[in-house]
LUMPANU-877389 format. One record per residue (C-alpha): residue in one letter; z, x, y. Coordinates in steps of 0.1 Angstrom, whole numbers, padded with zeros to 4 digits. Layout:
N
@resn: A w: Z u: X v: Y
...
This chain:
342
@resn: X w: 0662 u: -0777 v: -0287
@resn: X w: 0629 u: -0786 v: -0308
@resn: X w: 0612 u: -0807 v: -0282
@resn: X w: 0622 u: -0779 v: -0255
@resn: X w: 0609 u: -0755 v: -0278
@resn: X w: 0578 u: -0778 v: -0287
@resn: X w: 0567 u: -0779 v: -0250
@resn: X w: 0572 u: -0745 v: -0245
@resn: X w: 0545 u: -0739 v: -0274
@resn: X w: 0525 u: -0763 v: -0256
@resn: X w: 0521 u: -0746 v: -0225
@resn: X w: 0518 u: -0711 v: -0237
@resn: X w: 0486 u: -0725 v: -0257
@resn: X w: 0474 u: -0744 v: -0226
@resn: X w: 0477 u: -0717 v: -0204
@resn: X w: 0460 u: -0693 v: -0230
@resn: X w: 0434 u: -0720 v: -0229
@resn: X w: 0430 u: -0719 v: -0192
@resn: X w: 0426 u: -0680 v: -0191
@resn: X w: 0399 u: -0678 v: -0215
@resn: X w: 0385 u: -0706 v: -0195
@resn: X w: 0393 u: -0686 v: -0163
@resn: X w: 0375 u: -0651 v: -0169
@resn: X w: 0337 u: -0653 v: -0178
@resn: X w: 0322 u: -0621 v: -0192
@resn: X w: 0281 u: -0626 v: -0184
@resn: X w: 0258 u: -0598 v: -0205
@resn: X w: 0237 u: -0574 v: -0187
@resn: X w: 0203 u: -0595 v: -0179
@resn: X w: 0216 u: -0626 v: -0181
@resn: X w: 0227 u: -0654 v: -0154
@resn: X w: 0250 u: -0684 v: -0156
@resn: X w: 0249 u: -0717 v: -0139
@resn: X w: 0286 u: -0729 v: -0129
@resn: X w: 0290 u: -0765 v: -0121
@resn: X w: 0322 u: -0781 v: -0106
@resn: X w: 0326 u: -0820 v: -0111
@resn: X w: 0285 u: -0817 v: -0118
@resn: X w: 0275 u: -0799 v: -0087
@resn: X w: 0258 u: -0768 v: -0086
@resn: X w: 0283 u: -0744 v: -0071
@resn: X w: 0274 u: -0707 v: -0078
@resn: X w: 0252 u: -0683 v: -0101
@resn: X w: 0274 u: -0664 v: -0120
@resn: X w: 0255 u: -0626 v: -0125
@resn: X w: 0266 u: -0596 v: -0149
@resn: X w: 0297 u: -0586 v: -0159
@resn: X w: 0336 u: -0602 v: -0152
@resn: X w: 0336 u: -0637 v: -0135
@resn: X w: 0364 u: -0658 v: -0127
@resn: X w: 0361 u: -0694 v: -0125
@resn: X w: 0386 u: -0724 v: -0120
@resn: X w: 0396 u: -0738 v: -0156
@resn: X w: 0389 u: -0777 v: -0163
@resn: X w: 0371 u: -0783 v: -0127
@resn: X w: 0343 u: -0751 v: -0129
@resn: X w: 0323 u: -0750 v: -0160
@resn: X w: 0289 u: -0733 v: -0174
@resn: X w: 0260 u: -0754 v: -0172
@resn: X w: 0237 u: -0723 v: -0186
@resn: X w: 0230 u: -0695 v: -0197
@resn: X w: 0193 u: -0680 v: -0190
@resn: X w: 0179 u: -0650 v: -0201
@resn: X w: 0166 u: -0628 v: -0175
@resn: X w: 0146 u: -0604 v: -0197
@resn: X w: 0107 u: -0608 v: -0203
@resn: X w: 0100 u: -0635 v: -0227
@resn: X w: 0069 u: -0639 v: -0251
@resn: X w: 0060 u: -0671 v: -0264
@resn: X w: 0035 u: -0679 v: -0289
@resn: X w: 0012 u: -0712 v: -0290
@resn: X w: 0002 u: -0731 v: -0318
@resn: X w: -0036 u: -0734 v: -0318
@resn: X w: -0054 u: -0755 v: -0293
@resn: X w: -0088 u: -0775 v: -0301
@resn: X w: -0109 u: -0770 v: -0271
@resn: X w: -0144 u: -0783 v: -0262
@resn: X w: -0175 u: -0756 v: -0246
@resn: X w: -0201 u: -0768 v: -0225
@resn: X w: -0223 u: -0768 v: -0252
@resn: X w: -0201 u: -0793 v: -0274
@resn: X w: -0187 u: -0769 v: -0298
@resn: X w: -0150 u: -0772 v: -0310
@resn: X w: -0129 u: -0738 v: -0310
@resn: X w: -0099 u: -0731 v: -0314
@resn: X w: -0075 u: -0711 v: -0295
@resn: X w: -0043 u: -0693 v: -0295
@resn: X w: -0027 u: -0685 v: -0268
@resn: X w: 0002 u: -0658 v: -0259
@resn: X w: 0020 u: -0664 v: -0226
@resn: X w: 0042 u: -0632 v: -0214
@resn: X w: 0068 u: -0649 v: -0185
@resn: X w: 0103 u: -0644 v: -0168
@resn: X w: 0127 u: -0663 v: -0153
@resn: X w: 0132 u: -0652 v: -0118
@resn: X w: 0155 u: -0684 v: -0103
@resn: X w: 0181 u: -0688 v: -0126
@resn: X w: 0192 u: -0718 v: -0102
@resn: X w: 0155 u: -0735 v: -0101
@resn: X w: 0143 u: -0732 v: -0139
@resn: X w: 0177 u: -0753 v: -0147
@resn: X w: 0169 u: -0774 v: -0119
@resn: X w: 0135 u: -0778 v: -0109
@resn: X w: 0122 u: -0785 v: -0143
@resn: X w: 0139 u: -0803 v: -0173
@resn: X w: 0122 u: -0770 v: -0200
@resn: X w: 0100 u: -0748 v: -0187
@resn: X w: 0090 u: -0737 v: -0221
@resn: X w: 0072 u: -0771 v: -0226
@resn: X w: 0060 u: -0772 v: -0195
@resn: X w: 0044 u: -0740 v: -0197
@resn: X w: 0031 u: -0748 v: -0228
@resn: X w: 0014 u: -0780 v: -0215
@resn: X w: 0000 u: -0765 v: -0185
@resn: X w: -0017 u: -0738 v: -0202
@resn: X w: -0035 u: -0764 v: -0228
@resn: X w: -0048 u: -0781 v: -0201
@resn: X w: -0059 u: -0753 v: -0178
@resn: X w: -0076 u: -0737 v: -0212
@resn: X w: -0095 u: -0768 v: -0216
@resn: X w: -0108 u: -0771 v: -0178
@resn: X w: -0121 u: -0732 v: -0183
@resn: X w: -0139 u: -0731 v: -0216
@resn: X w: -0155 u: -0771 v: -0206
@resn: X w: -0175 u: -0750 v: -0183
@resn: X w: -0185 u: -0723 v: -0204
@resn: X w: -0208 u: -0717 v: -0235
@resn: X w: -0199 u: -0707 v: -0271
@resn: X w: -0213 u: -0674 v: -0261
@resn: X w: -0196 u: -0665 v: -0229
@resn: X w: -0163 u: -0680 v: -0245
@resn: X w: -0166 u: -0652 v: -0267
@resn: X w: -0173 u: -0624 v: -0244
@resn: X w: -0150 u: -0635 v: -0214
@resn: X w: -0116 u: -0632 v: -0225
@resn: X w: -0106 u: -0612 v: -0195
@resn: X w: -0125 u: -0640 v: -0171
@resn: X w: -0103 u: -0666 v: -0193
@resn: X w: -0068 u: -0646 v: -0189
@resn: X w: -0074 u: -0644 v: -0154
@resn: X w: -0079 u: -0676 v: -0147
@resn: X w: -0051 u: -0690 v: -0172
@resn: X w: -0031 u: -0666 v: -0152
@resn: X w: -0036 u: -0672 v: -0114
@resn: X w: -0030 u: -0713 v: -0124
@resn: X w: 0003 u: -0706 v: -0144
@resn: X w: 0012 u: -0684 v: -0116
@resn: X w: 0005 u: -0705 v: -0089
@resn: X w: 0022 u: -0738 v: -0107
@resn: X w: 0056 u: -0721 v: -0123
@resn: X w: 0065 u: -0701 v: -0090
@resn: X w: 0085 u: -0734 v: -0079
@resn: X w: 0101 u: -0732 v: -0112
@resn: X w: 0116 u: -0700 v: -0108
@resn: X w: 0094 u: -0686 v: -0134
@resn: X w: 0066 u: -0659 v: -0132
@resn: X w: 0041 u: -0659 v: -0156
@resn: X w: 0031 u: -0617 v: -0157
@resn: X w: 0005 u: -0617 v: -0191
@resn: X w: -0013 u: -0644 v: -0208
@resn: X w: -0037 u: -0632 v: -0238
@resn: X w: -0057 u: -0652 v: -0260
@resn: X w: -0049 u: -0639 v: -0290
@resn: X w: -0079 u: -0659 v: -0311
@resn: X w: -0109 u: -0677 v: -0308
@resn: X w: -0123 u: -0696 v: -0341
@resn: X w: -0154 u: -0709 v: -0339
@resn: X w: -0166 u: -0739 v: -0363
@resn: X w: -0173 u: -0726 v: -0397
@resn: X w: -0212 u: -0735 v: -0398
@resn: X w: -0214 u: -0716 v: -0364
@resn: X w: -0194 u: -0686 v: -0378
@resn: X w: -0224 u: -0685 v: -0408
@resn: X w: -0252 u: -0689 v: -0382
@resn: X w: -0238 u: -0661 v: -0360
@resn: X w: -0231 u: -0637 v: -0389
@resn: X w: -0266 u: -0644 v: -0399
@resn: X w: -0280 u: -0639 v: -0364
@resn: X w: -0258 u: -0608 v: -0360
@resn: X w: -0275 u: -0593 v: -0394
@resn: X w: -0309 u: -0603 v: -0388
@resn: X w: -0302 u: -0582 v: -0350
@resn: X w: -0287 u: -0551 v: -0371
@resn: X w: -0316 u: -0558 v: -0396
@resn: X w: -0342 u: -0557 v: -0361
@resn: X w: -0323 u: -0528 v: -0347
@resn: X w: -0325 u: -0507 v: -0379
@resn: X w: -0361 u: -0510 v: -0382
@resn: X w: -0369 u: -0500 v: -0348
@resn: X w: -0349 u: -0469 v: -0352
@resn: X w: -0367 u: -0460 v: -0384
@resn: X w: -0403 u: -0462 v: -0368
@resn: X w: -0391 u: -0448 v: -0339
@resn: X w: -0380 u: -0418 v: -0360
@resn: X w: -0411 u: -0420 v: -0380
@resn: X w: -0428 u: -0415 v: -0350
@resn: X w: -0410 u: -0388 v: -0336
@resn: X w: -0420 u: -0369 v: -0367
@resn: X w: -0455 u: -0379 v: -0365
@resn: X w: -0454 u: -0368 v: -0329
@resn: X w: -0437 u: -0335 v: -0339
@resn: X w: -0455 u: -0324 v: -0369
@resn: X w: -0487 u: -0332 v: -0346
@resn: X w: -0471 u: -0308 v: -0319
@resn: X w: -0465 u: -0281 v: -0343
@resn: X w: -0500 u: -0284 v: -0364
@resn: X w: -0517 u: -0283 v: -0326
@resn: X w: -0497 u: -0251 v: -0316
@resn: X w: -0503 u: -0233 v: -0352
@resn: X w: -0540 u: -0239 v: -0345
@resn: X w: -0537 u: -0228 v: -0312
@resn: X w: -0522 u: -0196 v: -0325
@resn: X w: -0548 u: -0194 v: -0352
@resn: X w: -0577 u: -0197 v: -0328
@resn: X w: -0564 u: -0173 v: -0303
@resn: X w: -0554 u: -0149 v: -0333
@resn: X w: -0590 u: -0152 v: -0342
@resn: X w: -0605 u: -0148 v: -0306
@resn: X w: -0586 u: -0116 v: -0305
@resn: X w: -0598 u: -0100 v: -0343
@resn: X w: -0634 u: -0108 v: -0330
@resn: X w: -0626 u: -0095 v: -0297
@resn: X w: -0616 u: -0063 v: -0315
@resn: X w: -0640 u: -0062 v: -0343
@resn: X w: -0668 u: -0062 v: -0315
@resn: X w: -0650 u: -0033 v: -0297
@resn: X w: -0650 u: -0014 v: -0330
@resn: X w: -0688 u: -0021 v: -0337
@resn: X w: -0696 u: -0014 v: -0301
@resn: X w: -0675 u: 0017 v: -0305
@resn: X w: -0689 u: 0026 v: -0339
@resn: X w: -0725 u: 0019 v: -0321
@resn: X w: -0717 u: 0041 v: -0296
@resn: X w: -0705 u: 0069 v: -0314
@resn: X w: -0734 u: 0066 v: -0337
@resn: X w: -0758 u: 0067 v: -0306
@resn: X w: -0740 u: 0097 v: -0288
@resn: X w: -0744 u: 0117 v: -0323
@resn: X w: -0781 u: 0111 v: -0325
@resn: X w: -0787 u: 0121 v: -0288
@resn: X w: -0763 u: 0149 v: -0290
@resn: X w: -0781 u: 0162 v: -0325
@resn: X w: -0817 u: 0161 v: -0311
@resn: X w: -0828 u: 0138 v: -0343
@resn: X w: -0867 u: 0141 v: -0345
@resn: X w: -0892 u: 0114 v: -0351
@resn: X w: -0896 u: 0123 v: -0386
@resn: X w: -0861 u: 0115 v: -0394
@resn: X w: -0860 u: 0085 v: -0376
@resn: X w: -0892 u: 0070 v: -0394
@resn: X w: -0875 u: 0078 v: -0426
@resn: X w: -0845 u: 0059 v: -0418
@resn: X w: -0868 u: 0034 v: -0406
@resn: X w: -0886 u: 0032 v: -0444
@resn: X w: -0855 u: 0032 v: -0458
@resn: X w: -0842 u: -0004 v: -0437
@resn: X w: -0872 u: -0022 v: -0445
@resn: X w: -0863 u: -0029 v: -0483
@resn: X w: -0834 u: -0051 v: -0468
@resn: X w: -0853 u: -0075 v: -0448
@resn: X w: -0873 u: -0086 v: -0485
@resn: X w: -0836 u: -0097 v: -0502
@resn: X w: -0820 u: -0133 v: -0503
@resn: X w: -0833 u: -0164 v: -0518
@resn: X w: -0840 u: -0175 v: -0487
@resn: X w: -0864 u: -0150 v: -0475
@resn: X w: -0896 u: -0169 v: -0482
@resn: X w: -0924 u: -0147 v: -0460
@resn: X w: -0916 u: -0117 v: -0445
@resn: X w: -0933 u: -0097 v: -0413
@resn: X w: -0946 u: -0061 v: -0412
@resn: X w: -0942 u: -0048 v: -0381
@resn: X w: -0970 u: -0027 v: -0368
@resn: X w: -0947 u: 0005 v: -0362
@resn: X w: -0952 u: 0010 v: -0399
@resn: X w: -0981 u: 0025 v: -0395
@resn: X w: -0964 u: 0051 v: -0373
@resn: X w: -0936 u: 0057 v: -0395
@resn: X w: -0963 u: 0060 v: -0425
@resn: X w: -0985 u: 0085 v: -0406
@resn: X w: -0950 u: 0101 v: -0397
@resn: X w: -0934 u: 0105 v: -0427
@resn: X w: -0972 u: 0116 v: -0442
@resn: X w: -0969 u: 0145 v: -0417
@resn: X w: -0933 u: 0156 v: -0431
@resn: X w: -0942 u: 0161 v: -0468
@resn: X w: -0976 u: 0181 v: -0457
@resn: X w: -0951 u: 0206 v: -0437
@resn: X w: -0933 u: 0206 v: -0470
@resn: X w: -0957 u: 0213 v: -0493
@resn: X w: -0973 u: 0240 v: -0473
@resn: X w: -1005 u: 0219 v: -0461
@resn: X w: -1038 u: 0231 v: -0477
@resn: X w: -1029 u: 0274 v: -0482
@resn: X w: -0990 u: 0263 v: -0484
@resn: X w: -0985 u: 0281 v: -0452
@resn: X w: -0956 u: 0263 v: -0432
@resn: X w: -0975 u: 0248 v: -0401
@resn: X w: -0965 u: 0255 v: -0366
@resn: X w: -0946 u: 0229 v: -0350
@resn: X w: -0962 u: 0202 v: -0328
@resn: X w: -0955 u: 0215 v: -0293
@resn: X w: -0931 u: 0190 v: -0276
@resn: X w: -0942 u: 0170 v: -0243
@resn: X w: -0918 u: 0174 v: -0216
@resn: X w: -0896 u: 0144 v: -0209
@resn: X w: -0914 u: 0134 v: -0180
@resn: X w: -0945 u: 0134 v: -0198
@resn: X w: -0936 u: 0108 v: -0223
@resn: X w: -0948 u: 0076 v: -0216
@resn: X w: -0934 u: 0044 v: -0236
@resn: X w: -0960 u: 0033 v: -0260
@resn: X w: -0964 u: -0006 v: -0266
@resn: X w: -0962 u: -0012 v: -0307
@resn: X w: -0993 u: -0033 v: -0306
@resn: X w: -1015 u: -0015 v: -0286
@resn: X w: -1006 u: 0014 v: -0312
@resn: X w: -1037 u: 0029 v: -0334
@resn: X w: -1035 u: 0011 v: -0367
@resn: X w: -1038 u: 0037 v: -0398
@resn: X w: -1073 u: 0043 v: -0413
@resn: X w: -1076 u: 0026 v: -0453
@resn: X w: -1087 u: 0053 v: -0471
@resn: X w: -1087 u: 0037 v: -0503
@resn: X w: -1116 u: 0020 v: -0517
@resn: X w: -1105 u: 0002 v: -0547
@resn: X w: -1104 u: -0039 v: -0541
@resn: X w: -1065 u: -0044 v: -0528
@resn: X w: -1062 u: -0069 v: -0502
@resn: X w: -1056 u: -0052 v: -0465
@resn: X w: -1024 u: -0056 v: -0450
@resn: X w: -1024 u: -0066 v: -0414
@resn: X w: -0994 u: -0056 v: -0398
@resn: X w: -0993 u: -0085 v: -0376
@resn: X w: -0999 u: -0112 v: -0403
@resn: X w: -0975 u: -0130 v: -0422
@resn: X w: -0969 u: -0132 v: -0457
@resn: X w: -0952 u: -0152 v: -0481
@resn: X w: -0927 u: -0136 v: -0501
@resn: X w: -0938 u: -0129 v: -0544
@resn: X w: -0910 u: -0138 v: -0560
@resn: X w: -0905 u: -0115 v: -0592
């Protein structure tokens, strides 16, 4: 009974054997190569797969999800001779389960190797400078040859991103130096150029303010000549309109010529010859005053009509007769004299 019962034992653990063996469970987004005697036979997709125990078995298993894989960094030679060094990031997925098991013995390497080498062909043809500034011209390019090259692989290549670009460290002073010096230039031009928008707009505003001023004057001597030619006016309307006879005038007359002797300035002054008239005039007023000889108010001197008054020219007029015969010097009234200071 024990070697019955020990080959019964046997097969019940060689057939559990063979049923695990048989049914292959395959995680969502995943693909299995099966192999029978060494030959590809089938791709086994998600989910419950059965397979023949101890002639099938699982050569794979690939992951079907979106893969990101890091590379160490790369020294890499610009046109201009420079040394930098890059890191890469390339962003793939297997699409041919079959063909990346197949076609290539790891297409993790390989990727990895074609990307140094297409990174170097790139940047040998461009300066430090445009290495800088053309990481999208450098991820398109690394991108359509990684394409292009792992499509037979069964791998597609959807992102690649260089993720740094380190310039020697003597370059990296230059350039921050260069990039100050700029922000130094660039700071400087800003300031004049707002020191001269200032100067431009303080000029604006002083020009309009005397602008303003000017007209504001314009306008107080436009009105200060209408009030003196009103005042003028008003003062000529009063005299016509109150008859003023020529003995008032010539005393008003008397009266202005005390102004023409002040100032420092006046050296010589000028009689006119109407002062004789005004003289003889204002002579004639106080004698109707005072009554003449009997103090009997004299009759007025008749009045010419208006159309018998001619205009008289001043110095054609009769000069006054000196009466006085004490030794005074004679005053011609068209002579000039110098001024006596007091």
């Amino acid at each position: 009974m024990e070697p019955v019962l020990i080959v019964l034992i046997v097969l019940v653990v060689v057939a559990f054997i063979a049923l695990i063996k048989t049914i292959q469970v395959i995680p969502q987004a995943s693909a299995a190569i099966v192999e029978r005697f060494g030959r590809y036979t089938r791709t086994l997709s998600a989910g419950l797969n059965i397979v023949v125990p101890f002639i099938d078995t699982i050569r794979n298993r690939i992951d079907l999800r979106e893969q990101v894989v890091p590379f160490p960094p790369q020294p890499v030679i610009t046109s201009d001779n420079l040394v930098v060094n890059i890191d890469t990031v390339i962003y793939y997925q297997v699409t041919d389960p079959r063909a990346a098991t197949y076609e290539v013995a790891s297409y993790i390497q390989a990727i990895e190797q074609l990307t140094v080498t297409t990174l170097r062909n790139i940047i040998g043809s461009m300066d430090l400078e445009s290495t800088l500034t053309s990481r999208e011209v450098i991820n398109a390019g690394l991108r359509g040859v990684l394409d292009e090259a792992t499509g037979r692989w069964g791998i597609r290549v959807n992102r690649v991103e260089l993720k740094a670009i380190e310039p020697p460290t003597s370059i990296q002073d230059s350039m921050e130096k260069q990039m100050r010096a700029d922000r130094d230039k660039r700071a400087a031009i800003l300031t004049a150029e707002g020191a001269r928008q200032a100067q431009i707009l303080r000029a604006e505003g002083e020009k309009q303010a005397a602008v303003l001023q000017a007209e504001g004057e314009a306008q107080a001597a436009v009105l200060k000549a209408d009030g003196e030619a009103a005042a003028i006016r008003t003062v000529f309307e009063a005299i016509h309109e109150g008859d003023a006879d020529q003995k008032l005038l010539a005393y008003q007359y008397l009266q202005t010529l005390p102004e023409l002797a002040k100032g420092d300035a006046n050296k010589l002054w000028i009689i006119p010859s109407e002062v004789g008239d005004a003289l003889k005039g204002l002579g004639g007023a106080f004698q109707g005053v005072t009554g003449g000889g009997n103090g009997a108010a004299p009759a007025a001197p008749p009045v010419p009509p208006a159309a018998a008054r001619v205009p008289v020219d001043p110095t054609s007029a009769p000069r006054p007769v000196d009466t006085d015969k004490t030794l005074r010097p004679r005053v011609e009234p068209t002579r000039e004299y110098p001024k006596i200071d007091e």
